[in-house]
N, C-alpha and C positions, 0 to 999 in steps of 0.2 A: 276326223279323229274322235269327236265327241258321241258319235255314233257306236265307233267301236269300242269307246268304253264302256258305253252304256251296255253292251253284249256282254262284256268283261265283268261289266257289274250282274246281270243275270247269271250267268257263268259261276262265279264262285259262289252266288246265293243255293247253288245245288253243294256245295261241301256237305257232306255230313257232320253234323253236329254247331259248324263254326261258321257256315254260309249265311245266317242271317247277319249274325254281326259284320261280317265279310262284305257283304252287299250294302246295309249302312254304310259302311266307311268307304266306300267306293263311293257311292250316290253322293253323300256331302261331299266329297273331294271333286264330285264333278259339280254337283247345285254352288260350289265355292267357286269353281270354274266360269260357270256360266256368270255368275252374278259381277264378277272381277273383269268379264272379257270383253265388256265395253268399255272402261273405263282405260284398259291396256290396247284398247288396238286404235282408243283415242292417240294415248301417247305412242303409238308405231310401234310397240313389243309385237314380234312373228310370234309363230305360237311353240317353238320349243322356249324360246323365253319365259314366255307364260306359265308354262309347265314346269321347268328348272323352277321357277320361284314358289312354284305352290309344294311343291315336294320338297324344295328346302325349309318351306315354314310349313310344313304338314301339320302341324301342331295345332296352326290357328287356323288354318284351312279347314282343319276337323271340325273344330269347335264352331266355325260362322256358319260350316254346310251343314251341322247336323241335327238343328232345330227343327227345317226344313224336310231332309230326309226323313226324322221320325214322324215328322207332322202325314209326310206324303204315303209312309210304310204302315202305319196304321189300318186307315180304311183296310178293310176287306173288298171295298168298288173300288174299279179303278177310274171311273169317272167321275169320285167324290174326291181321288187323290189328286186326279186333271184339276179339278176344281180348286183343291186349297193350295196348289203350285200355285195356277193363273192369281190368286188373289194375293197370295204371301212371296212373291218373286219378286215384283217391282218393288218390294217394301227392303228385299236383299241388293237389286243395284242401288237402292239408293243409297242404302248403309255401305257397297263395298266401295263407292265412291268418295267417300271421307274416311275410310278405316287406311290404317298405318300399320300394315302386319310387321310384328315387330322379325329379327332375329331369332332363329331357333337352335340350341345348344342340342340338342337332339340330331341324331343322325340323319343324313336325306334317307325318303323314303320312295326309292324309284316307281312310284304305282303304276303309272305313264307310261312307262319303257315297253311295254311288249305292246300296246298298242299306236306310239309313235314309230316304233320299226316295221311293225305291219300296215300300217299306214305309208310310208316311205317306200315299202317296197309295192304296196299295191297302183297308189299311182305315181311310181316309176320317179321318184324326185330325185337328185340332180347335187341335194344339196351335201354339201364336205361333211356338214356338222347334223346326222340327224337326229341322232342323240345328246346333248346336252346335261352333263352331269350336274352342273352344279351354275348355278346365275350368274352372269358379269358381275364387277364390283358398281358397275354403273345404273344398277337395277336395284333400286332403293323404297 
């Protein structure tokens, strides 16, 4: 799935006019992804779990992936971007393993949805729930 959003994330960076910003906010939403998803498949969260809770706290998901993002969107190389990912990424699990994303009074923001459906349907899952609106109460 994290593949296809990465697509998603190229994908809207062609919008005209609004695709750069477009493509930030995709990339932190997944570089928040990545950095949270060990510490979630430690505690057994599957991955619409995972994704319900980042889109229901979009808010700080923005904010922890998008240091990151600009760090990596800058360069003009992309092997200077490879580079200050590989160096500043362990420095984000280490942070999303003590972080407490709080509650967000903000709307969910489904960014997920069209790549966990295309996902579900490419290899053929099974499952009731493949979309997930919104987090258990038990996901804290």
């Amino acid at each position: 799935m994290e593949l296809l959003f990465l697509v998603q994330a190229m994908l809207v960076g062609l919008v005209p006019g609004v695709g750069g910003a477009l493509s930030v906010f995709h990339m932190a939403m997944l570089y928040a992804l990545y950095s949270f998803e060990y510490k979630w498949m430690y505690q057994g969260w599957i991955v619409h779990q995972r994704v319900a809770f980042i889109e229901r706290r979009w808010p700080y998901f923005l904010g922890f992936g998008l240091p990151l993002a600009i760090l990596t969107t800058l360069p003009s190389s992309s092997v200077i971007s490879a580079c200050i990912f590989a160096v500043a990424f362990p420095l984000f699990i280490i942070s999303a393993n003590s972080a407490q994303p709080p509650q967000s009074m903000l709307p969910q923001i489904p960014v997920f949805k069209v790549v966990t459906i295309l996902s579900n349907k490419l290899f053929n899952r099974s499952d009731p729930t493949p979309y997930i609106s919104a987090p258990s109460a038990s996901l804290k």
